[in-house]
RODO-2510 file (C-alpha; in nm, 4 decimals, decimal comma):
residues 77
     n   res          X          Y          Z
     1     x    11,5850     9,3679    14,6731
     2     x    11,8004     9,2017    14,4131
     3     x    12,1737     9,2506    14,4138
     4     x    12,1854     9,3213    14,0825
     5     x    11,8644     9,6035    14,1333
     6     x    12,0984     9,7192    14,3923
     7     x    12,4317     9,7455    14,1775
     8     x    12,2248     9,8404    13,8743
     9     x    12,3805     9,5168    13,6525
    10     x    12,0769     9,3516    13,4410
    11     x    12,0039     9,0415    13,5805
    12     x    12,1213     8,8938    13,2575
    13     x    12,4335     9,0204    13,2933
    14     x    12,4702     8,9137    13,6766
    15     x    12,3898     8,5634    13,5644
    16     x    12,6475     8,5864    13,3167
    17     x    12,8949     8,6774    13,5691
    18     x    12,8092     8,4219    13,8146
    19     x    12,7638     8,1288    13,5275
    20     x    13,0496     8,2169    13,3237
    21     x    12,7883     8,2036    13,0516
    22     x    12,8802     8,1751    12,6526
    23     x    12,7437     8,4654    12,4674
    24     x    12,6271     8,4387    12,0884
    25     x    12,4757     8,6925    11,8676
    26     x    12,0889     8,7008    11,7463
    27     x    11,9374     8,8518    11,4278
    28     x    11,6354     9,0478    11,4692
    29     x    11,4343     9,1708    11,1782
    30     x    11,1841     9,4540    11,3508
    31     x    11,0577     9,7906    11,1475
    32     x    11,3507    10,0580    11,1558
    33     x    11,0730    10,3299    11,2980
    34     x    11,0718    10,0400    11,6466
    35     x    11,4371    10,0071    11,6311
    36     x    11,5587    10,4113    11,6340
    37     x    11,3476    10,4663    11,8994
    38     x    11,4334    10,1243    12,1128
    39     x    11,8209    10,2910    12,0381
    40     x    11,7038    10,6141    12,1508
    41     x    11,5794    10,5307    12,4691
    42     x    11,8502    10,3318    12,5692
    43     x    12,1006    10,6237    12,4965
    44     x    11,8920    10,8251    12,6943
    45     x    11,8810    10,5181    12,9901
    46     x    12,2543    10,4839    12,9244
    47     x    12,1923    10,0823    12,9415
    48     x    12,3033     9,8869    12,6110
    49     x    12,0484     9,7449    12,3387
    50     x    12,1489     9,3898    12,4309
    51     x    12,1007     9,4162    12,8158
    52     x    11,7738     9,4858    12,7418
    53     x    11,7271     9,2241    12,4742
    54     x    11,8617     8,9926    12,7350
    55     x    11,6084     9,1446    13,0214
    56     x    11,3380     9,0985    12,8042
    57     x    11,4096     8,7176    12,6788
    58     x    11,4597     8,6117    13,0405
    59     x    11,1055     8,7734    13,1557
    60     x    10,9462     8,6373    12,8695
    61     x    11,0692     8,3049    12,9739
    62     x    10,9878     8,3216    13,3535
    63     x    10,6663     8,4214    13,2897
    64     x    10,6125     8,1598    13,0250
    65     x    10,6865     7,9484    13,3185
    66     x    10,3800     8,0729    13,5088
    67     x    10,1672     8,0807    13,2468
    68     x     9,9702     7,8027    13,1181
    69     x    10,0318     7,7261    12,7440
    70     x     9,7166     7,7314    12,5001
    71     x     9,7442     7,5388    12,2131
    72     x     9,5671     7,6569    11,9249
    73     x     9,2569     7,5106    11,8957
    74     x     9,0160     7,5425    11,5641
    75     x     8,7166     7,7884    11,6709
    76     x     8,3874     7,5857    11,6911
    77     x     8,1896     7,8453    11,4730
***
């Protein structure tokens, strides 16, 4: 297991601390229905909306990693 599973620190966030990283702020347009209950459940996890953000981006980009990019290719109908 992960230290940071163990400790219960996003591995974002254990990066950070090991890296020393710079932080910056995003804007995210999503519907306000998605957002209250994204806000919700992380009140109710007791984690913060970015640490997820941040867990999120970094899978997305590991598995990007593993995963062969497509192209997009006109159909041949």
């Amino acid at each position: 297991m992960e230290i940071w599973k163990q400790q219960q620190v996003p591995p974002c966030f254990y990066v950070k601390i090991l890296n020393m990283a710079k932080e910056t702020t995003m804007h995210v347009v999503i519907p306000l229905d998605l957002k209250r209950e994204f806000k919700s459940a992380c009140v109710l996890e007791g984690v913060n909306m970015s640490q997820i953000v941040c867990e999120l981006v970094q899978d997305w980009l590991e598995k990007r990693k593993t995963t062969p990019i497509v192209e997009n290719q006109p159909s041949k109908d």
